[in-house]
C-alpha positions as CSV (number, residue, x, y, z in Angstrom):
1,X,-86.1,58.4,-58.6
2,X,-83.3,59.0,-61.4
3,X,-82.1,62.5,-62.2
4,X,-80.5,63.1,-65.7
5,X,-78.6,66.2,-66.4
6,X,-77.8,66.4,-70.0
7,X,-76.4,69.3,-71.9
8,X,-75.5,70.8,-68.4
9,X,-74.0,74.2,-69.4
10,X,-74.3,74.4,-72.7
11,X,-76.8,77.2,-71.8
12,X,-76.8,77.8,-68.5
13,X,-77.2,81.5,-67.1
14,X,-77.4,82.7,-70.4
15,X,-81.2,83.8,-70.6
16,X,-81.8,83.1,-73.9
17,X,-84.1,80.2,-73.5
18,X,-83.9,76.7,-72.4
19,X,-82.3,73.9,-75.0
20,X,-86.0,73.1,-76.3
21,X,-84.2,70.2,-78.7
22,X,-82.3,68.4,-76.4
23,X,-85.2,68.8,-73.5
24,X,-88.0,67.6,-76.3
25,X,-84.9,64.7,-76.8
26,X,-85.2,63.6,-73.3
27,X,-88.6,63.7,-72.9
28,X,-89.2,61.7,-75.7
29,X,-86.7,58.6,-74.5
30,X,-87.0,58.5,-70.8
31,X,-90.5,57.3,-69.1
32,X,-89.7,59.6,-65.7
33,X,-90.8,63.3,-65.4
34,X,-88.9,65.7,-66.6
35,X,-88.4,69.1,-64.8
36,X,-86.3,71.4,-67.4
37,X,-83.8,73.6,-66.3
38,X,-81.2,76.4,-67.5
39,X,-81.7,78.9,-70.1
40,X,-85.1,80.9,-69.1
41,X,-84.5,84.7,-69.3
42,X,-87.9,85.9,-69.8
43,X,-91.5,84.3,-69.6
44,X,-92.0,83.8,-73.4
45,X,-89.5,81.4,-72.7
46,X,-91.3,79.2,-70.2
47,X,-94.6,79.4,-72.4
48,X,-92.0,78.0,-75.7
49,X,-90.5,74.9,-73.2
50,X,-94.5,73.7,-72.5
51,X,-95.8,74.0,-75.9
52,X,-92.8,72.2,-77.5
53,X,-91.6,69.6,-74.9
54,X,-93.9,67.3,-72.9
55,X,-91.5,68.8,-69.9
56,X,-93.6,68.3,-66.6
57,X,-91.9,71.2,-65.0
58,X,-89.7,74.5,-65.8
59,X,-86.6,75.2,-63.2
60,X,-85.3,78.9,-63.0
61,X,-83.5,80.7,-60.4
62,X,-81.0,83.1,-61.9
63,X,-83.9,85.3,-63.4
64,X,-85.5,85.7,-60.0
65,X,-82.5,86.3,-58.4
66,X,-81.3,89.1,-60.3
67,X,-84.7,90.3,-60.5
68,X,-84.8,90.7,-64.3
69,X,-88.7,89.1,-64.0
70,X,-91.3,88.8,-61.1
71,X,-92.1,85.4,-60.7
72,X,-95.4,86.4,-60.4
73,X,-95.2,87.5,-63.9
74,X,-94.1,84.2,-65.2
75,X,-97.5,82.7,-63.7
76,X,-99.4,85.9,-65.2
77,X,-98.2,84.9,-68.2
78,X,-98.3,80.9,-68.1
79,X,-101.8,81.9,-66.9
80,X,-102.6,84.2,-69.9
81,X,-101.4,81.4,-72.5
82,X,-103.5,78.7,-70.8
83,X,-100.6,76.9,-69.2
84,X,-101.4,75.8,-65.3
85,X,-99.4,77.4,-62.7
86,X,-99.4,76.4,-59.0
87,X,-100.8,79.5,-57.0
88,X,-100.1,80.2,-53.5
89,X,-103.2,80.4,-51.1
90,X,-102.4,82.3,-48.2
């Protein structure tokens, strides 16, 4: 396994959406999964990475943190605009 961090910073922490140019960039030239991360600030901006980027995953952790979204309402959403989500079963 390989990990590539490209662009690191360039929008990191800043919420207003992850790099969709660069990520649709690496997506298109590597052959590996590719988990995009950095930039999310509200769930629109998940729903914009998966339906312009083959990106297999979406990374976010400051937006949790600081409690500006419910992850729960990331997957209401992802699950509203027909993109999977991994549920919990408990």
């Amino acid at each position: 396994m390989r990990i590539l961090k490209a662009g690191r910073g360039v929008r990191r922490g800043r919420a207003r959406g992850y790099d969709i140019e660069l990520i649709d960039k690496v997506c298109k030239l590597v052959s590996l999964p590719v988990i995009a991360s950095s930039g999310a600030g509200r769930p629109e901006h998940f729903e914009e990475l998966f339906e312009k980027t083959t990106s297999q995953a979406a990374l976010a952790s400051g937006i949790f943190h600081r409690k500006q979204v419910a992850i729960e309402a990331v997957k209401a959403h992802l699950d509203k605009t027909k993109h999977p989500v991994r549920r919990i079963v408990q």
